[in-house]
N, C-alpha and C positions, 0 to 999 in steps of 0.2 A: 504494500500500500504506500503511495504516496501523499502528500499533502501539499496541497498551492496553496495558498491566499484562502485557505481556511473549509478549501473542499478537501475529501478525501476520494482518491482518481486509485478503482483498482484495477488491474488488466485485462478487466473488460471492459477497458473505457467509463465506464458506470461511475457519476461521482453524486455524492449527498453532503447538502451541508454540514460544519461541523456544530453552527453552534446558531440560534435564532441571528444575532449579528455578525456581519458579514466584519466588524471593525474589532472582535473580540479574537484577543491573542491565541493561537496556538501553538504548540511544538510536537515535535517529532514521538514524545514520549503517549500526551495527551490522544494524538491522532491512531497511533494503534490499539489503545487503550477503547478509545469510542468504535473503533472500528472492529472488534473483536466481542463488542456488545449492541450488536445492529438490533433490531426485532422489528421484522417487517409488521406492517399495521393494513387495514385493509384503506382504503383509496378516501372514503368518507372520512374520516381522522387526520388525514394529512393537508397541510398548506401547501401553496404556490411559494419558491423563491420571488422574492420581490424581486422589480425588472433591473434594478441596479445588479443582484444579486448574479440573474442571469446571465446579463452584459461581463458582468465581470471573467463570470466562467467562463463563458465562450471566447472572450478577451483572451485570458490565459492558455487556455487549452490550441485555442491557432496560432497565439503568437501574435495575432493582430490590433496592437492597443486601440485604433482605431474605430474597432466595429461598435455597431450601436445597433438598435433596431429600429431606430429614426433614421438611419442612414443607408441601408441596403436596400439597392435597388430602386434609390427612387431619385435617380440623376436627370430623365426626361421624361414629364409627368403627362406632357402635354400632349391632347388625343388627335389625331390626325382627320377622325372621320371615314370616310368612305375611302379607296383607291381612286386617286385622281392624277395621271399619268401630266406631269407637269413638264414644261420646258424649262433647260435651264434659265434663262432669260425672265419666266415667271417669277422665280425662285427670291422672295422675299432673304435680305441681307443677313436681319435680326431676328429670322425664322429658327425656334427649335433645331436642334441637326437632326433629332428624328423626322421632321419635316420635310427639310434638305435632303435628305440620302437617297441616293437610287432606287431604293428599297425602304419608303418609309414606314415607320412603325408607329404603335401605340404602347404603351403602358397599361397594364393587367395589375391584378393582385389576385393571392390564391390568402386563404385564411385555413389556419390548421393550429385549432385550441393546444393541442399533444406537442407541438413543436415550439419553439424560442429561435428567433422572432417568429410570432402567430402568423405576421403577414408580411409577404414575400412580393415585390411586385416584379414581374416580369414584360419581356417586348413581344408582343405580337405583330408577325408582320402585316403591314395594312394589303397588301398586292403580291400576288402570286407571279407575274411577271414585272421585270426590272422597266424604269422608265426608259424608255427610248424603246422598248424592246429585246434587248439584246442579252435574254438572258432571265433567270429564274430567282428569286425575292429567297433566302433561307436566315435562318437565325443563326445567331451567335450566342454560341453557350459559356458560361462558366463556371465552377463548381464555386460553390456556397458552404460554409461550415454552419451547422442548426444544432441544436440539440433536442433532442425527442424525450418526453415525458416516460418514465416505464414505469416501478411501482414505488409504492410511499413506504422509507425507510424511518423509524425513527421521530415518526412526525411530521416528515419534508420528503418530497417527493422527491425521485431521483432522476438527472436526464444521462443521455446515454449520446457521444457526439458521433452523427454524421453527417456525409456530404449529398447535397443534391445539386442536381446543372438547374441552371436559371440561364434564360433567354435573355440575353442583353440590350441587343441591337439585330438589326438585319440587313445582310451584304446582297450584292448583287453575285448572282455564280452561273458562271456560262461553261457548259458541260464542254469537255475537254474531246478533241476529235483526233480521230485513229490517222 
């Protein structure tokens, strides 16, 4: 067993708070101590990590100080509407770049109670073929670090970290010939 910033991480990725606060000291001795007196609880008895609590986990566990759940995925909000095959020359200055792109998109969101962050937005592309023609609208994926809800340890639910692709943006891709 390990211990970050007051979670305990064991080699199944699987970590549960150690203590109601997230700012309450632990060490090395405490941590396997609590952790060698787990007793699962059933799902009704148990709390949510508060979202700071979450952030911070996920924080630590990728490596990314950065991440928030105000912050993924939601770099271009703004919805394009219907497919509308624009010329460049149309093409507003101060337009969104999802608007701009050969392959314009929109912004989605999926909501998933079980997961951290709950809501995840992703790009849909608006057009199945690229403007001018030349070619086919596909997404751009990237993988995402979440943590999924599993059972309540303790009083505090436990998450468990994986990855899922999230749609970005969308390119233009002209099939490659023989």
């Amino acid at each position: 067993m390990v211990s970050v910033m007051g979670f305990v991480l064991d080699p199944k990725a699987e970590m549960t708070l150690q203590s109601s606060s997230p700012n309450q000291a632990n060490d090395n001795n405490d941590a396997g101590h609590l952790a060698g007196k787990r007793h699962e609880r059933s799902t009704e008895e148990c709390r949510d990590p508060e979202d700071d609590e979450l952030e911070a986990m996920l924080s630590t566990l990728t490596g990314n100080p950065g991440i928030s759940s105000e912050t993924i995925g939601e770099t271009y909000s703004a919805d394009s509407g219907e497919c509308n095959t624009v010329r460049e020359a149309e093409v507003q200055p101060g337009a969104p770049v999802n608007l701009r792109a050969s392959c314009p998109w929109t912004m989605k969101f999926t909501c998933n109670k079980n997961r951290y962050p709950s809501k995840i937005h992703y790009a849909e592309c608006a057009c199945t073929d690229c403007n001018g023609g030349q070619g086919s609208c596909k997404p751009i994926t990237q993988p995402q670090s979440v943590l999924y809800k599993t059972q309540g340890v303790d009083g505090v639910y436990q998450y468990t970290l994986s990855t899922v692709d999230v749609n970005v943006a969308c390119v233009c891709s002209r099939s490659s010939t023989s």
